[in-house]
C-alpha positions as a Markdown table, in Angstrom:
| # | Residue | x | y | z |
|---|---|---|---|---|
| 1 | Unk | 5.2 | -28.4 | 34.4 |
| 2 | Unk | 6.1 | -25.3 | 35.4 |
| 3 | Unk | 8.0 | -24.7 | 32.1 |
| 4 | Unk | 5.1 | -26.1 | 30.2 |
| 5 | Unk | 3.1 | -23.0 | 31.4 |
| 6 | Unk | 5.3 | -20.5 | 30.4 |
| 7 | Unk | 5.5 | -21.8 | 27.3 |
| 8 | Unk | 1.6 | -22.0 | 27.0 |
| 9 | Unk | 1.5 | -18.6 | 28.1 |
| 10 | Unk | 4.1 | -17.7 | 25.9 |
| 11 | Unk | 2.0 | -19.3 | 22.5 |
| 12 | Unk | -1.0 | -17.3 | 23.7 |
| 13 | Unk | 0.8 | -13.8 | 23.9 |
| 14 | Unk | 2.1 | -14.5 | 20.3 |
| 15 | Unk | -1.6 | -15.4 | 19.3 |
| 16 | Unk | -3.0 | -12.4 | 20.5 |
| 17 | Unk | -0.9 | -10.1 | 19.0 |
| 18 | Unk | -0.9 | -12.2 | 15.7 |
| 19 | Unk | -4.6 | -11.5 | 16.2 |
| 20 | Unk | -4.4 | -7.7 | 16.8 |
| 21 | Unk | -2.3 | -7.6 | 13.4 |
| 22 | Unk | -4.5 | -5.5 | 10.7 |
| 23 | Unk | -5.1 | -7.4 | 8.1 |
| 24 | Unk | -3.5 | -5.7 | 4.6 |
| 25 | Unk | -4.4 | -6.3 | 0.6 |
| 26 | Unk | -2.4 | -4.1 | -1.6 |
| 27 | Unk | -2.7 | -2.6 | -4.8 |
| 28 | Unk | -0.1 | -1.0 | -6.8 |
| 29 | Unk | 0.7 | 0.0 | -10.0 |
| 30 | Unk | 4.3 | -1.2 | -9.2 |
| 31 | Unk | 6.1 | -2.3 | -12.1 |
| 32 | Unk | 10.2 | -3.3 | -12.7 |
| 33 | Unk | 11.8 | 0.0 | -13.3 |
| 34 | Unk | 14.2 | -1.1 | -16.1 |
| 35 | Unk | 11.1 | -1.4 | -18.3 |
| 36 | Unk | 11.5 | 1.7 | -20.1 |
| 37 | Unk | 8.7 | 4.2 | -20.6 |
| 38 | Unk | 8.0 | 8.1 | -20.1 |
| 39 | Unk | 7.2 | 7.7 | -16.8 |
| 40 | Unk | 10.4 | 9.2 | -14.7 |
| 41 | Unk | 12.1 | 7.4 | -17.7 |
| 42 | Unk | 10.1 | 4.0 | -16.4 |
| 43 | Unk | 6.7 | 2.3 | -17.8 |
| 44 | Unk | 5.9 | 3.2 | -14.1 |
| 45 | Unk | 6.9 | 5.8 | -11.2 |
| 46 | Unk | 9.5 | 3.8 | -9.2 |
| 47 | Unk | 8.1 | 5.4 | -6.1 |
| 48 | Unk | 6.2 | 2.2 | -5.0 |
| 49 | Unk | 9.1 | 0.3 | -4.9 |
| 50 | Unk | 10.6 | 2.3 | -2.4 |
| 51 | Unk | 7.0 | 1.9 | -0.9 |
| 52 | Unk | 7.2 | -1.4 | -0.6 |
| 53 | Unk | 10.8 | -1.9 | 0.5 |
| 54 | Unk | 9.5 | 0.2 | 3.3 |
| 55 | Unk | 6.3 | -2.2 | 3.7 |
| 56 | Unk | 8.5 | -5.0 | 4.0 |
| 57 | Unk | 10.6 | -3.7 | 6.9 |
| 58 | Unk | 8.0 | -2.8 | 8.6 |
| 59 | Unk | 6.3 | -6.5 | 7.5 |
| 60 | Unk | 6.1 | -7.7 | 11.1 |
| 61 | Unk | 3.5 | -5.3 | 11.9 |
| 62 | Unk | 0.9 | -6.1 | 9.7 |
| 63 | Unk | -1.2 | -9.5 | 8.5 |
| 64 | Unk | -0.7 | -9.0 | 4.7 |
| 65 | Unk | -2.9 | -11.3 | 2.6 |
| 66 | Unk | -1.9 | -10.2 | -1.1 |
| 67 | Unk | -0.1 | -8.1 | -2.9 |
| 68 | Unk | -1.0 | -6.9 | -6.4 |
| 69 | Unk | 1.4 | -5.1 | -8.6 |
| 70 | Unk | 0.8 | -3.7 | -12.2 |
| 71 | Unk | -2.7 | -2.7 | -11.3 |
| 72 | Unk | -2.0 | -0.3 | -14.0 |
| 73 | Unk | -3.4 | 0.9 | -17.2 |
| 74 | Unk | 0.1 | 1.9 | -18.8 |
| 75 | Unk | -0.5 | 0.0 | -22.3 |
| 76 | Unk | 3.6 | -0.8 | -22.7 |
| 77 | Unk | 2.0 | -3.7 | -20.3 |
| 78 | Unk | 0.5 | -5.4 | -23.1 |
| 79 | Unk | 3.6 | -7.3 | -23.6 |
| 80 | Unk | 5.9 | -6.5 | -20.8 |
| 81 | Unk | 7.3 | -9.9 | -18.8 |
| 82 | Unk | 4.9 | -11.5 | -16.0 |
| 83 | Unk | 5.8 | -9.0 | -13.0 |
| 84 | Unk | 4.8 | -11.3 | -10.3 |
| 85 | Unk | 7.8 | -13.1 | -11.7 |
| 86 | Unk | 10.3 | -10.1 | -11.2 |
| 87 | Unk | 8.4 | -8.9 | -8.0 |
| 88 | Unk | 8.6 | -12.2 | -6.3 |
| 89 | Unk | 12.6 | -12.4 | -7.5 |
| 90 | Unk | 13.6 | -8.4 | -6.7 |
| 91 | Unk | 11.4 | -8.4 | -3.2 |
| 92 | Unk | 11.7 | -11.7 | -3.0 |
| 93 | Unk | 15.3 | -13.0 | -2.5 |
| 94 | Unk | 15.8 | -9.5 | -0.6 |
| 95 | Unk | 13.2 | -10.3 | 2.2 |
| 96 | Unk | 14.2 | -14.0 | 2.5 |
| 97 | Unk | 17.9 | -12.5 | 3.2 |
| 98 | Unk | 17.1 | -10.3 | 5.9 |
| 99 | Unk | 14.4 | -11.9 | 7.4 |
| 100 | Unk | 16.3 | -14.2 | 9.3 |
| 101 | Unk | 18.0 | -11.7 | 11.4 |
| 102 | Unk | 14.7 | -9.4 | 11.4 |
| 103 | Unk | 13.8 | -12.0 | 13.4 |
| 104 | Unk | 16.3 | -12.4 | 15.2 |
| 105 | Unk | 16.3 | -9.0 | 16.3 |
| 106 | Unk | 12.7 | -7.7 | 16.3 |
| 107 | Unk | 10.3 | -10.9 | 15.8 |
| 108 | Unk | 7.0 | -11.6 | 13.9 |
| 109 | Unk | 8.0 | -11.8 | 10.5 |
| 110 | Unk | 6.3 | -14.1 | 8.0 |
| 111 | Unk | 9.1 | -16.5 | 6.7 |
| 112 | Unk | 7.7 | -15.6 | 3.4 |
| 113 | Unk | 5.8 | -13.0 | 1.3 |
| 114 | Unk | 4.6 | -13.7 | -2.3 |
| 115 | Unk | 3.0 | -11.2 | -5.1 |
| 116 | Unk | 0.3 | -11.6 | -7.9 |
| 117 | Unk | 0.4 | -9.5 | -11.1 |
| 118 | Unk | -2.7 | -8.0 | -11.4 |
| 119 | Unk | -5.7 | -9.2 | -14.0 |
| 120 | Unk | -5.7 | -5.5 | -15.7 |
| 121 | Unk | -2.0 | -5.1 | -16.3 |
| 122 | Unk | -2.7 | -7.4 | -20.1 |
| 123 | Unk | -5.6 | -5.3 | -21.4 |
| 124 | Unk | -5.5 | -1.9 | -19.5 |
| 125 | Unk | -8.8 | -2.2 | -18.7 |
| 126 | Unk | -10.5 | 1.0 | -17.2 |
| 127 | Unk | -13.7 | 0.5 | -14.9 |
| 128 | Unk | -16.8 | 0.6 | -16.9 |
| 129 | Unk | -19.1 | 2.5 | -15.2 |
| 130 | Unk | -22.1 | 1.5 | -17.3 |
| 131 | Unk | -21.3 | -2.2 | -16.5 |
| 132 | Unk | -22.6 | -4.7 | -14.0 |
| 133 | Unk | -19.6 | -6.9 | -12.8 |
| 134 | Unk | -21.5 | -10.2 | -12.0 |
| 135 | Unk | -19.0 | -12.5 | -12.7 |
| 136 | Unk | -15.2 | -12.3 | -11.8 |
| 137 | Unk | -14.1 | -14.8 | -14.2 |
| 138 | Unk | -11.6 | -13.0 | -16.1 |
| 139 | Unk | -10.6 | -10.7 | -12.8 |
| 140 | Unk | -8.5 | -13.6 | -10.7 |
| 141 | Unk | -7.5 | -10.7 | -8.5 |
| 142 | Unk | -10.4 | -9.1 | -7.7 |
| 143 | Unk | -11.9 | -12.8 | -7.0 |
| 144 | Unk | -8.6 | -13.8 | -4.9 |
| 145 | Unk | -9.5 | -10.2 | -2.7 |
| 146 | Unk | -13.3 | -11.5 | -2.6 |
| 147 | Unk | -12.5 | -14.9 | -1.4 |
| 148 | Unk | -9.7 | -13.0 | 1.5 |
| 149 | Unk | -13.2 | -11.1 | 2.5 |
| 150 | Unk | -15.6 | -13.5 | 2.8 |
| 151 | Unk | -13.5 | -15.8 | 5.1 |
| 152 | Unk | -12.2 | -13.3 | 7.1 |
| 153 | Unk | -13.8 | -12.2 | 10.8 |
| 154 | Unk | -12.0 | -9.3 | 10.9 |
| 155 | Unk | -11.3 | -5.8 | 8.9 |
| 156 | Unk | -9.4 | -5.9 | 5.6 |
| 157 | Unk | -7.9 | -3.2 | 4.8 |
| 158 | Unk | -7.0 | -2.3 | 1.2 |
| 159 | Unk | -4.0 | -0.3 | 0.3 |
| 160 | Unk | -4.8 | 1.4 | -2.7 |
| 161 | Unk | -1.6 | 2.9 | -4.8 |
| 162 | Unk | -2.8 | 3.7 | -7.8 |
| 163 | Unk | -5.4 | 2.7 | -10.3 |
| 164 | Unk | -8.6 | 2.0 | -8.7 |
| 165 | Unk | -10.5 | 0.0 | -11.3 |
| 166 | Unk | -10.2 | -3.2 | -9.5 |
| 167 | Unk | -11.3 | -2.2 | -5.7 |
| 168 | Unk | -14.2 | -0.5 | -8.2 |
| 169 | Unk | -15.3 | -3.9 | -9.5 |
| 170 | Unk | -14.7 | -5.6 | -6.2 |
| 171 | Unk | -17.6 | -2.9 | -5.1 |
| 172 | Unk | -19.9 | -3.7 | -7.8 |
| 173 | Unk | -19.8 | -7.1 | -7.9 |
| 174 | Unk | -20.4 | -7.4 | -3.8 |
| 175 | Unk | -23.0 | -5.0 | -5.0 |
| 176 | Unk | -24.6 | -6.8 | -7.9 |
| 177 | Unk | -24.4 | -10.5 | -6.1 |
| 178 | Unk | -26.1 | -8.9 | -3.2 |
| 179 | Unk | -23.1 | -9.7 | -0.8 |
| 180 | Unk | -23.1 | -6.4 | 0.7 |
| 181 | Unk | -22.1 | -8.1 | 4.1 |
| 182 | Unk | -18.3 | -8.2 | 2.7 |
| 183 | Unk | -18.4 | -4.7 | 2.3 |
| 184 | Unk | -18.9 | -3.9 | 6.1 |
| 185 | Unk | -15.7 | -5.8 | 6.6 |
| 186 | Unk | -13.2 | -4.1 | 4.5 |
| 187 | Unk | -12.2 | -0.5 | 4.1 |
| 188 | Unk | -9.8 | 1.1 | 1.5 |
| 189 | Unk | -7.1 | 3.4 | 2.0 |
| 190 | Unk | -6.2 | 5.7 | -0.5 |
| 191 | Unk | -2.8 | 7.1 | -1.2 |
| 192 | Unk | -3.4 | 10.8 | -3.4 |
| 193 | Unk | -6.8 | 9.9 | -5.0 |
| 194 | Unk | -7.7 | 13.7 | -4.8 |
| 195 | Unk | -6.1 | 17.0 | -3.1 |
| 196 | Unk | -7.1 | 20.6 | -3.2 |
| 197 | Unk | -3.3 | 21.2 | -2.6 |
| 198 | Unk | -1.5 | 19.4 | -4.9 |
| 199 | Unk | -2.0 | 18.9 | -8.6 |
| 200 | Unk | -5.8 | 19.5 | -7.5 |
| 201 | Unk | -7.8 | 22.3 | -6.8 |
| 202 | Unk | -10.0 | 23.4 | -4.5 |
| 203 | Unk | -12.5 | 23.6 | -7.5 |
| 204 | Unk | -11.6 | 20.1 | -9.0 |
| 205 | Unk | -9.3 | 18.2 | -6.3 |
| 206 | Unk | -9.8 | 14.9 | -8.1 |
| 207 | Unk | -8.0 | 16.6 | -10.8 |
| 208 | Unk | -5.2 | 14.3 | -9.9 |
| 209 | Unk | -2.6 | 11.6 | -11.6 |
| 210 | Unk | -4.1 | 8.5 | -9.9 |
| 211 | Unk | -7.6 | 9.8 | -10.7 |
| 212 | Unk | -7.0 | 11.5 | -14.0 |
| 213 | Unk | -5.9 | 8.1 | -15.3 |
| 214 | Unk | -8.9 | 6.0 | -13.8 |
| 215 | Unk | -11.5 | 8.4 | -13.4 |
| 216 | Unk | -14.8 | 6.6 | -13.8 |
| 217 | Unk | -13.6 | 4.4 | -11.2 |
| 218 | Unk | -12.4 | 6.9 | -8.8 |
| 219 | Unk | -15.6 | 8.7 | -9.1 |
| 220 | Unk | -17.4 | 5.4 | -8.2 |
| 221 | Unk | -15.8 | 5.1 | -5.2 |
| 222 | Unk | -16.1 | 8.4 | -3.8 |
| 223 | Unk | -19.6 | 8.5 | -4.6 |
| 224 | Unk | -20.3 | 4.6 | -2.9 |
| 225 | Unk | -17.9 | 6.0 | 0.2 |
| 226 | Unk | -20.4 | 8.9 | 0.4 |
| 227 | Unk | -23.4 | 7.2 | 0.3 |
| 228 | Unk | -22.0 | 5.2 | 3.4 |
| 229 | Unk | -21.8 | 2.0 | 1.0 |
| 230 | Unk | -18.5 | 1.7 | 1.8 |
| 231 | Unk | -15.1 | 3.4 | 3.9 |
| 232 | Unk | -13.0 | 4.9 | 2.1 |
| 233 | Unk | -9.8 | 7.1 | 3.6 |
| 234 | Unk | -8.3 | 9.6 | 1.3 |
| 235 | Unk | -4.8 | 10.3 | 2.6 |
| 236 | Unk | -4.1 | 13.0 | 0.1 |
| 237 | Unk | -1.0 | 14.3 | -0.4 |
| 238 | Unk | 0.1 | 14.1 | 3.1 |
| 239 | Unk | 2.9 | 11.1 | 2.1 |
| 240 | Unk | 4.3 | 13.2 | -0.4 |
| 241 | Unk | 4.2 | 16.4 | 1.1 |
| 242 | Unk | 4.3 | 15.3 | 4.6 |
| 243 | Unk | 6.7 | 12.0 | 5.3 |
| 244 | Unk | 8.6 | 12.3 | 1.8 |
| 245 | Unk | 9.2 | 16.5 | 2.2 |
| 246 | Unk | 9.7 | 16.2 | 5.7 |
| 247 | Unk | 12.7 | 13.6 | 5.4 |
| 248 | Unk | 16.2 | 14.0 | 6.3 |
| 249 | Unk | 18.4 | 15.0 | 3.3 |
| 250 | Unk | 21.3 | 13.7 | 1.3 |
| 251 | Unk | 23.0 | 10.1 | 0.7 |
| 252 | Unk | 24.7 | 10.5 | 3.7 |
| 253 | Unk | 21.9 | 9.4 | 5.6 |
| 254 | Unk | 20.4 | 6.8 | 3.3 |
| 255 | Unk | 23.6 | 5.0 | 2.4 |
| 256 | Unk | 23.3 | 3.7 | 5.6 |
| 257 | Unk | 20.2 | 1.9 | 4.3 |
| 258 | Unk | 22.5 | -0.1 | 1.8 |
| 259 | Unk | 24.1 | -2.5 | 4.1 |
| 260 | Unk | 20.7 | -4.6 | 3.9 |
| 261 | Unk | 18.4 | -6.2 | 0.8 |
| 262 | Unk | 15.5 | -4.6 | 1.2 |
| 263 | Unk | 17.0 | -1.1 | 2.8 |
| 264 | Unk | 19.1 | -0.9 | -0.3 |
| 265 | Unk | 15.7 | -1.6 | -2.4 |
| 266 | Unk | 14.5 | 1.3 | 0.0 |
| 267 | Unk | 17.1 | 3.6 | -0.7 |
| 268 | Unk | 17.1 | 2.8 | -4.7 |
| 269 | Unk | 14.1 | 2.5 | -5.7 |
| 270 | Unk | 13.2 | 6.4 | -6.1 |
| 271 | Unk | 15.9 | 8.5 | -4.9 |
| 272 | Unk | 14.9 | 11.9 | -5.5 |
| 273 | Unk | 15.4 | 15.3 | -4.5 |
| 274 | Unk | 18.1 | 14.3 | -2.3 |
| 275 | Unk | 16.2 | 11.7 | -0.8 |
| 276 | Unk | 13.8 | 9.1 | -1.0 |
| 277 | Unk | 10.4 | 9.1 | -2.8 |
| 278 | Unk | 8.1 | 6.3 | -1.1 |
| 279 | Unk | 4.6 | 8.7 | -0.6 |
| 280 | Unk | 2.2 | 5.6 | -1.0 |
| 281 | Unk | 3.8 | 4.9 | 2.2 |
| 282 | Unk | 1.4 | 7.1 | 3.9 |
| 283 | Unk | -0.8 | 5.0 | 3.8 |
| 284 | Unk | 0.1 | 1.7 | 5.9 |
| 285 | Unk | 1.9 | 4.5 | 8.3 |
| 286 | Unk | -1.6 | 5.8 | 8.8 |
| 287 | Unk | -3.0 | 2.6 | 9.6 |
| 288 | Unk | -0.5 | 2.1 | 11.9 |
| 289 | Unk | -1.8 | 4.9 | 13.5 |
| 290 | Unk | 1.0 | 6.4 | 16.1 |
| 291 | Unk | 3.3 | 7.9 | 13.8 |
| 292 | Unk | 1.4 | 11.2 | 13.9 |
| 293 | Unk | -1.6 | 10.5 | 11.6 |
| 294 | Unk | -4.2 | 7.7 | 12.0 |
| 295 | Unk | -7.1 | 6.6 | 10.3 |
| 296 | Unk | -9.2 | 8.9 | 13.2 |
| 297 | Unk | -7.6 | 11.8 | 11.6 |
| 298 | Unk | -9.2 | 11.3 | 8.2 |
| 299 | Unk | -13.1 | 10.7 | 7.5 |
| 300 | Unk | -14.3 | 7.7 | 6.1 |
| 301 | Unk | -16.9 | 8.9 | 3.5 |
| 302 | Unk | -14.1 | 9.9 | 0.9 |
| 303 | Unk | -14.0 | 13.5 | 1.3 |
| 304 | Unk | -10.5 | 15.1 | 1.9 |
| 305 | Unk | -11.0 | 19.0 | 3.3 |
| 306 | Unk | -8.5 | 21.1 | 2.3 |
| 307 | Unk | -7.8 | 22.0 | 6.4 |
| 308 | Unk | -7.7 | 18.0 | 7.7 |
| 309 | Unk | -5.1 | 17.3 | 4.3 |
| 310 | Unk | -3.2 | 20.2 | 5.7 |
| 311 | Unk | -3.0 | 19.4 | 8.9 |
| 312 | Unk | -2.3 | 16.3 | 8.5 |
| 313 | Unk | 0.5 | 16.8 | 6.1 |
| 314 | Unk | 1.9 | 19.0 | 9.1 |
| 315 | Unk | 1.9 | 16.0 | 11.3 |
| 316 | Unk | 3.7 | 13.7 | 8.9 |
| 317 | Unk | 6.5 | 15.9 | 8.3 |
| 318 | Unk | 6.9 | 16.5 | 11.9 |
| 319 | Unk | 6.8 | 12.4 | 12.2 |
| 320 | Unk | 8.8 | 11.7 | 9.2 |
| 321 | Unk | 12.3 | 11.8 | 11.1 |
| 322 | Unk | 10.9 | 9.5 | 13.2 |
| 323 | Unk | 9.5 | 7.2 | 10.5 |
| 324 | Unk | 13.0 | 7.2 | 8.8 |
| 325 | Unk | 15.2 | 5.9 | 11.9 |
| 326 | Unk | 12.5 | 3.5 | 12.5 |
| 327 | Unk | 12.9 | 2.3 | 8.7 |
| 328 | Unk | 16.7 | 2.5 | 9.4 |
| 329 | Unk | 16.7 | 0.3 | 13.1 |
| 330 | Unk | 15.2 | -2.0 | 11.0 |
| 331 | Unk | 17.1 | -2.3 | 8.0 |
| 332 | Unk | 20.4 | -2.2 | 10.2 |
| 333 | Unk | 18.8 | -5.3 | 12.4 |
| 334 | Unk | 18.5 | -7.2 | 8.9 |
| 335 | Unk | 21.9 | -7.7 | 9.1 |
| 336 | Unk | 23.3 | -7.4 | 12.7 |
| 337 | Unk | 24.2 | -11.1 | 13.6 |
């Protein structure tokens, strides 16, 4: 009886913290880096996959309910293989080989995680700002986000990596159907949507990569974000120029990420610079929230002041040491038996 109790106890602990899990959706213009474009030689900068290596060590601490890749507008996409395919192999096979023992040695990983090619990577398709998106017929993965939203009681919280047409028609279409509710329970995080520092100004600070390429979108979530419609945190920089600058130096220490699947993923996806390029990071390790930025430490209403990005990019590189042995217990644990 006795035994029975701890057990129960035991089941209810696990619950809880299942339940205190954040919920993630990602979005990333991800693609297989073998697919040649002019991109760092790559349809698409390889710098997400390091991203998501990282998101996938650190897997135990989150909820994830989808992942979208090739949420890009890069038109060698056209005709490029189905990505969900290569993601779902590459990721795939790496995460179900090391999390086993990330089990074994840490606990709470899902036994599986799956990916979804996104329903703009085909046609390119740029928000329309003119347009009313009433119907998600021929946007499965805006309607597979929807659906995640409306049955969930809790916050959804959408990484955003790149293009932000779809998490623009996901806004219009709560919008236009009058479900406005949904929007109260998710908030989108932003990984470099504008800067004053870095590639923007403090003149034009949207005058940046992800938002040059996707403007009217980006513009239409800035402006719903400051009209309170919705939450939307712009990290900035602060992953590139914060966790990514700050980060110890040279193969020595990231060899030591090859003995596992997904640390050798990690450690290959982007190495640059002497070390590894996985900025969009900055955004789940904000979310986190106690690795020296948090979600307190950026406003909600889209705006990014040149002084908070500052700081803040202060704080990461201060943290990023930190955030790489953390990475690194991790991928060692994958394989310690």
């Amino acid at each position: 009886m006795k035994n029975l109790s701890i057990l129960a106890l035991i089941l209810l602990y696990t619950l809880k913290l299942s339940a205190q899990k954040p919920k993630v959706w990602i979005y990333s213009d991800m693609s297989d880096k073998t697919l040649q474009g002019t991109d760092h030689g790559t349809v698409n900068d390889p710098d997400d996959i390091s991203a998501m290596a990282g998101y996938l060590l650190m897997a135990n601490m989150f909820d994830t309910k989808g992942i979208v890749i090739t949420s890009t507008h890069r038109k060698e996409h056209a005709t490029s293989p189905d990505q969900a395919d290569w993601a779902n192999t590459f990721f795939g096979n790496a995460y179900r080989a090391d999390v086993v023992n990330l089990n074994k040695n840490i606990g709470g990983y899902p036994a599986d995680i799956r990916f979804t090619q996104s329903c703009i990577k085909k046609s390119s398709e740029r928000y329309d700002a003119k347009k009313t998106y009433g119907s998600l017929k021929n946007y499965n993965t805006v309607a597979s986000l929807f659906k995640v939203v409306d049955k969930s009681k809790e916050m959804v919280n959408v990484l955003c990596w790149g293009s932000l047409t779809e998490p623009a028609i996901f806004v219009n279409h709560c919008l236009a159907t009058g479900r406005t509710d949904l929007l109260q329970k998710v908030r989108f995080i932003a990984h470099w949507t504008n800067s004053s520092w870095h590639q923007g100004s403090m003149e034009h600070p949207e005058n940046v990569a992800n938002c040059r390429e996707d403007a009217a979108a980006c513009a239409y979530m800035k402006l719903m974000a400051l009209n309170g419609t919705i939450q939307y945190y712009e990290c900035g920089a602060i992953g590139q120029h914060g966790i990514v600058s700050g980060s110890p130096k040279g193969s020595t220490y990231y060899d030591q990420f090859k003995t596992s699947a997904l640390g050798k993923i990690f450690a290959e996806g982007k190495y640059a610079f002497n070390c590894v390029d996985h900025s969009d990071a900055a955004s789940y390790w904000v979310l986190l929230g106690n690795w020296g930025v948090s979600l307190n430490d950026i406003t909600s209403n889209g705006t990014n002041f040149p002084a908070v990005e500052q700081q803040n990019e202060k704080q990461f590189e201060a943290w990023s040491k930190q955030i790489h042995d953390e990475l690194l217990r991790r991928s060692q644990a994958a394989v310690n038996n």
